[in-house]
N, C-alpha and C positions, 0 to 999 in steps of 0.2 A: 618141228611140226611140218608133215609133208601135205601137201595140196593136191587134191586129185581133180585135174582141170578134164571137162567134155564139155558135149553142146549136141543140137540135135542138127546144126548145120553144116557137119563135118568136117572133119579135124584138120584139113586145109583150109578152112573158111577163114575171110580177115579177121572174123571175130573172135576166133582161136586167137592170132597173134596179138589182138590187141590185149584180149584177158592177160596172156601172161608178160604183156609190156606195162600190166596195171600190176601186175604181183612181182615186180622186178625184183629182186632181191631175195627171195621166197622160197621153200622147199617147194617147188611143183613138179607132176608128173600127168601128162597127159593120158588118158584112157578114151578117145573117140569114135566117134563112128566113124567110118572108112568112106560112108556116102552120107551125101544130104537127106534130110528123115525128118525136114519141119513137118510137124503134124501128125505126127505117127504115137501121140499118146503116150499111154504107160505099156505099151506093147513089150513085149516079153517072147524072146526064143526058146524052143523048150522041146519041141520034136527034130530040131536041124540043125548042126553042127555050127559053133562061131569059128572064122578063121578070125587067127589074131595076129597081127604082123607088128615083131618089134620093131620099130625103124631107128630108133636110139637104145641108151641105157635107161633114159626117163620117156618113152614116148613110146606110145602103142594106136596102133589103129585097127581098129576091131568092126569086120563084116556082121555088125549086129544095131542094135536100137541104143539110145539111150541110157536107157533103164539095164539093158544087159551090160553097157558096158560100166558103169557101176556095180553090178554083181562083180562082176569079174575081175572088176580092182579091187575091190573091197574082200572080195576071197580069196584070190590068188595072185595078184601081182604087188597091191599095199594094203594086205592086212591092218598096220599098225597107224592108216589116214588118218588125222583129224579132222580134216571137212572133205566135202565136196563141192566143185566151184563148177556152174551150169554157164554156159554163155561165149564171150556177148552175141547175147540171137541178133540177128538183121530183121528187127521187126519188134513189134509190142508183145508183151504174153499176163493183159488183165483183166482182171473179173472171170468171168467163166473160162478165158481160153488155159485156164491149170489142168482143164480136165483133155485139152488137144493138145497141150504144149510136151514136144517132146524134150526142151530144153526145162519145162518146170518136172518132170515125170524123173530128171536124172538126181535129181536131190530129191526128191519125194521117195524115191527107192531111197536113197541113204539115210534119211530119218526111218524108215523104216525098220533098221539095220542100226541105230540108235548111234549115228553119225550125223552128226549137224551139218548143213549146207544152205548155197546161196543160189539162187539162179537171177540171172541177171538179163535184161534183155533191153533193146537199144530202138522207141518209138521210132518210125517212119514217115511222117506228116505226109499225107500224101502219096506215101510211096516214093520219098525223096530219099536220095542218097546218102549214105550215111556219113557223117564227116567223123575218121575214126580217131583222129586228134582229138577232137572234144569230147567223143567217146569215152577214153582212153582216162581222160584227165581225170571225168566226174566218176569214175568205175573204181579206179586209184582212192580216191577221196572217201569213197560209200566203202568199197572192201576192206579199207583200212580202218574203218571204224567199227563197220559189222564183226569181222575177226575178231574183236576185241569182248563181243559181246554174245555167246553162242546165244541160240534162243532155245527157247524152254522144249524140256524133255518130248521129244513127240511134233517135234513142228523146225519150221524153216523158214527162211528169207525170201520174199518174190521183191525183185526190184528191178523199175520201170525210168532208163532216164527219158527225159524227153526230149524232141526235135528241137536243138538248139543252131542258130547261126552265130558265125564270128562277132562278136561284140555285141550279142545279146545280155538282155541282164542275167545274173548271176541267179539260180533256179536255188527255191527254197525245198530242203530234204523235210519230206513230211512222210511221217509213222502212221498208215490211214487205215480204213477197211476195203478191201475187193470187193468189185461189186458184184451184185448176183442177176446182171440183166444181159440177153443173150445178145449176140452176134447179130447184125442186120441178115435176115434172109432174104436173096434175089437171085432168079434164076434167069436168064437168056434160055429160050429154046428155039432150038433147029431141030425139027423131024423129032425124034425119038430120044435128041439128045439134050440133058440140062446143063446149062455152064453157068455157075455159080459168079454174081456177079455186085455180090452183096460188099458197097463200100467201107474199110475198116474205121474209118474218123466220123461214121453217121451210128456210130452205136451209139445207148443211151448216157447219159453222166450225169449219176445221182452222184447229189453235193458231198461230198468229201470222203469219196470210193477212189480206188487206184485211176480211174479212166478219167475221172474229175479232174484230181490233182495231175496225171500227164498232160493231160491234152490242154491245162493251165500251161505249161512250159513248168513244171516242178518233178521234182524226181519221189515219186509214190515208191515208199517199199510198206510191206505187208508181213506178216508173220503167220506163216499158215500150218495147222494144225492136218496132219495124218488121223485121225480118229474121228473127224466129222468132215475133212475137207473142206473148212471154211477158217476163216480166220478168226485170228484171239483179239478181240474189241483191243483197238487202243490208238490213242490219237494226239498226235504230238510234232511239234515243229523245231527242229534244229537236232537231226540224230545227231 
């Protein structure tokens, strides 16, 4: 079973290393983007050429988005993938942000393609740093269970751990719904220009949506559907 590991925080990111210190043991193969590209959506290349630089035998780094560099494994370098693994993003990616996340956009392309995947991404309280040991451990624990369990024809895995410190209690894994409330909007202006300045821990948290259950200190994963872009009701404690 080979692993085709990306992210949209490129394939240098800690977050790359710690994905695949979470799939130790594992058939993986990296297909990344070459640069950082948080935010860049379901974006798609399609007038201008990808370079694609092998740097191993399993390991590629591709001047394109997310979502291309899943085409591009999934047609030409591992046809025969069985998943696609997004992550660990340096940040949140719930409730609405599946539609800006380029780390949820790289398995949203592979369900599309009727290849199952996970995207996984790692809350920031604050904008605190990420401690990628604990990272590392809860990413280990959820993939190794999720593998075990594709999700249903047409849909995928979002999952969200949350800001935890050293010798915090142990985070209960809940099966929730994403929510569907937007982003704080706030702008700073100077002259002519806006600087977006909309805090990410002041969105809203309707009770037992992805942003609830995180920002509880719980690890939200969601099952989201390609065909309405919303998720498959279901609600459950101890994946």
């Amino acid at each position: 079973m080979t692993l085709i590991l990306t992210n949209d925080d490129g394939i240098d990111a800690p977050g790359m290393a710690a994905l695949c210190e979470a799939l130790d043991g594992r058939a993986i193969a990296i297909a990344a983007p070459r640069d950082e590209l948080s935010g860049c959506g379901h974006q798609v290349t399609t007038r201008n050429p990808i370079h694609v630089d092998r740097r191993s035998s399993t390991s590629w780094a591709i001047a394109g988005t997310p979502a291309d560099c899943t085409r591009i494994a999934l047609s030409h370098l591992y046809p025969e993938a069985s998943w696609v693994i997004s992550g660990i993003n340096s940040g949140g990616n719930m409730g609405v942000d599946i539609y800006i996340s380029g780390t949820v956009a790289a398995v949203r392309e592979a369900a599309f393609h009727g290849v199952p995947g996970i995207a996984i991404s790692q809350y920031r309280q604050g904008g605190r740093p990420v401690n990628w040991e604990i990272t590392t451990h809860w990413a280990s624990r959820i993939l190794a269970d999720l593998l075990d369990r594709p999700p249903e024809p047409g849909c995928f895995w979002n999952v969200n751990l949350p800001y935890l410190e050293p010798g915090d209690r142990e985070p209960e894994i809940v099966l929730c719904e994403n929510s569907s409330q937007p982003l704080p909007i706030d702008y700073h202006i100077e002259g002519d220009y806006f600087h977006y300045c909309g805090r990410y821990g002041d969105r809203p948290r309707e009770i037992g949506t992805d942003v609830d259950v995180c920002f509880s200190g719980n690890i939200a994963i969601t099952q989201l559907s390609v065909r309405t872009l919303d998720n498959k009701p279901q609600r459950d404690r101890g994946a």
